[in-house]
C-alpha positions in Angstrom: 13.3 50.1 41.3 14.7 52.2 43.9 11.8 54.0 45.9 13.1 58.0 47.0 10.1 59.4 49.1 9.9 63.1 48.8 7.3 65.4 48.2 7.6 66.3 44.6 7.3 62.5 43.9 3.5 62.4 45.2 1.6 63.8 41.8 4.3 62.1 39.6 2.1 58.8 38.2 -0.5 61.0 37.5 1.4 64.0 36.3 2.9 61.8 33.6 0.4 59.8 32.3 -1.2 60.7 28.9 -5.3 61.5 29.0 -6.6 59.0 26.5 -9.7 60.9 24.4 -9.7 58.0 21.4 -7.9 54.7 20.7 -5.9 56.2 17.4 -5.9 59.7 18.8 -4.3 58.2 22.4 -1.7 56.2 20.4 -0.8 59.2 18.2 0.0 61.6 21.5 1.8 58.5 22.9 4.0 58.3 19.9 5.0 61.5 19.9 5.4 62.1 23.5 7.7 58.9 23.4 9.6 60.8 20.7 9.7 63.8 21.9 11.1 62.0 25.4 13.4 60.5 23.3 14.8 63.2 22.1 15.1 64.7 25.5 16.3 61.7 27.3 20.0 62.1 24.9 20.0 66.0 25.8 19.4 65.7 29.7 22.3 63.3 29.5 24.7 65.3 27.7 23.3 68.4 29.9 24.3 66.7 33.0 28.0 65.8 31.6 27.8 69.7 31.0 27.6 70.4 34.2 30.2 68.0 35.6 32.4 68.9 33.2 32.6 72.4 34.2 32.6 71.6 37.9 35.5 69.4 37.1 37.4 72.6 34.7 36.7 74.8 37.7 38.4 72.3 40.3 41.2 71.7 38.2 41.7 76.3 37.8 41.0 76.9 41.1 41.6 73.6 44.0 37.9 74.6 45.1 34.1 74.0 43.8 32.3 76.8 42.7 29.7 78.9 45.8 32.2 76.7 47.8 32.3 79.1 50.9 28.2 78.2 51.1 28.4 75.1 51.4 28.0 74.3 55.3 31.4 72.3 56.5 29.5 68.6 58.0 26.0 69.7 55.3 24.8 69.9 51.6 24.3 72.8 48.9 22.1 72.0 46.8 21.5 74.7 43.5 18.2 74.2 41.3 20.1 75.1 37.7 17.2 76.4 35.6 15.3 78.4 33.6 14.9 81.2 36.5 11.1 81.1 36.4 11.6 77.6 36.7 13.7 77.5 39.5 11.7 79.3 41.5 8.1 77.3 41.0 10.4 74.0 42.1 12.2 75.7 44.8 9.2 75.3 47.2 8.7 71.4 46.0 11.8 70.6 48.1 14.7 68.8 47.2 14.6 65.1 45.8 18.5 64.9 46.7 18.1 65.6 50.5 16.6 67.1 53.1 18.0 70.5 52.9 16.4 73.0 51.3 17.2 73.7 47.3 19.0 77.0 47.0 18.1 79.2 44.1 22.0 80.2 43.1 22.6 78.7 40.0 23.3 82.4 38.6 26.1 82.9 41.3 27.2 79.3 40.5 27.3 80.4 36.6 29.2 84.0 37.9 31.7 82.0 40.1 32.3 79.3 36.8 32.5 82.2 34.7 34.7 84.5 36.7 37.3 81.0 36.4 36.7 79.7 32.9 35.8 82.7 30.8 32.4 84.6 29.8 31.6 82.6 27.0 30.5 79.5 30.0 26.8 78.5 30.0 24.5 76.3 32.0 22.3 73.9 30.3 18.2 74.4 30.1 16.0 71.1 30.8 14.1 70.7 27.1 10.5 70.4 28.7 9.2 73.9 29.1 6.1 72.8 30.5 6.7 70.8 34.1 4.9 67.2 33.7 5.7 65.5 37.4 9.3 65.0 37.4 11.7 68.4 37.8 12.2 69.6 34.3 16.0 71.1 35.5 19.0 69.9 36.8 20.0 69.6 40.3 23.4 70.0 42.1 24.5 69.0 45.3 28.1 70.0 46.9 29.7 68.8 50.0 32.8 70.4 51.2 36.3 69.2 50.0 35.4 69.2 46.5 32.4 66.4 46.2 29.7 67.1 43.8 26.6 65.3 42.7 25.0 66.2 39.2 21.5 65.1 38.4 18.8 65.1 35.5 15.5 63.6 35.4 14.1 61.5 32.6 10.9 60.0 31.8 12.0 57.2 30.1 14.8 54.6 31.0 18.2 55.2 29.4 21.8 54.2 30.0 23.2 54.7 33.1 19.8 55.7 34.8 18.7 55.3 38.4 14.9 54.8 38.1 13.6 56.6 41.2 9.9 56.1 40.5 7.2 54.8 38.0 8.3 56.6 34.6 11.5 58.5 36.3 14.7 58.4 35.8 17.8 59.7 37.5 21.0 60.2 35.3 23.5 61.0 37.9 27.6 62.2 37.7 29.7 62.3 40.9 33.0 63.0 42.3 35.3 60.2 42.9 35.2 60.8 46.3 32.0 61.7 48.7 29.5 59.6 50.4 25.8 60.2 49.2 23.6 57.6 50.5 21.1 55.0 48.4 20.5 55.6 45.3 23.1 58.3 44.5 26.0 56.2 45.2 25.0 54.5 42.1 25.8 57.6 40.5 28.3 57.2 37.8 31.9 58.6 38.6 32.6 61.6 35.9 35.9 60.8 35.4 35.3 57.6 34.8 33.3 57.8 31.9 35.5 56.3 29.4 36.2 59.5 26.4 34.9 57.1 23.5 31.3 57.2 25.5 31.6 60.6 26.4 32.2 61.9 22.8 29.0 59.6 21.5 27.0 61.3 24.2 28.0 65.0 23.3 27.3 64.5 19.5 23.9 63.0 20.4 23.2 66.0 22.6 24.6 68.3 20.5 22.1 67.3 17.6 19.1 67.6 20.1 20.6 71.0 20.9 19.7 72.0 18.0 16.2 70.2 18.0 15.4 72.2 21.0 17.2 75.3 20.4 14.4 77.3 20.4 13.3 77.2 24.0 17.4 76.6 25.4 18.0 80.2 23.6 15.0 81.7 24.6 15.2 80.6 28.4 17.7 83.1 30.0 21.1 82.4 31.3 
């Protein structure tokens, strides 16, 4: 397991676990929390393929990544991409990425990815409403020259993940270039992602989509 020390992690074990009232009645919530999770784990994936694929669109249109005149030229931009009321309550939890400071842009990030690839471009909504320990929305770091790290955060293990605590993990896309340090250079290279795996993923996520269309709809972007 690979151990990231930041601050959001310190409430995560006990965020997460489930209070146990009965025997039958503790299985039951398990059940369906594990269902529910499962359910979620297939759209955070295809949420965080979104989000790469449209930073990889918008580098292709323009030579450039989106907010980049923002991002400092030796630093990090990170942008919380969210439900805005959820942005801002993890904005002040700090950034599990890095050191810097989380910036709440991801509507200028959607303007800038709009302006390139039409008005009909949306970002994706985490499906848990409610926080529960881990961040329930995606993060995105840039670096200058057009390296990008994507992020979502499951609570249970799935494909590809990067398990970054007891009952979190990270799925994580990259540029093929950039230099991000343990764990994210574990991160899986987007264009790498062979197009039979990447299909299977967006069909899964599509149908959980519409499982959780309710809330994405409903959650402003």
């Amino acid at each position: 397991m690979v151990r990231v020390s930041r601050r959001w992690l310190g409430a995560v074990v006990a965020a997460v676990a489930l209070s146990a009232t009965s025997g039958a009645g503790a299985r039951g919530l398990a059940d369906m929390e594990a269902r529910y999770q499962q359910s979620a784990s297939a759209k955070r994936v295809n949420d965080v393929h979104k989000i790469a694929d449209l930073l990889e669109a918008y580098y292709a249109r323009t030579g450039r990544l989106p907010l980049d005149q923002r991002i400092p030229p030796s630093g990090y931009l990170t942008v919380i991409v969210g439900a805005p009321k959820v942005e801002r309550r993890l904005q002040p939890r700090g950034n599990p990425l890095g050191r810097e400071a989380p910036v709440l842009a991801s509507a200028e990030m959607l303007a800038a990815l709009r302006e390139a690839l039409g008005p009909e471009v949306r970002l994706p909504v985490d499906p848990q409403k409610a926080p529960n320990g881990p961040p329930n929305a995606y993060y995105v770091r840039f670096r200058p020259n057009g390296q990008y790290l994507v992020t979502g955060f499951l609570r249970q293990p799935y494909d590809f993940t990067i398990q970054v605590a007891p009952d979190v993990y990270v799925y994580a896309l990259r540029s093929e270039i950039g230099d991000w340090g343990d764990p994210w250079d574990h991160a899986r290279v987007t264009r790498q992602v062979p197009q039979t795996e990447r299909e299977a993923i967006r069909a899964a996520g599509a149908a959980e989509d519409r499982r959780f269309g309710q809330w994405v709809d409903g959650a402003g972007n």
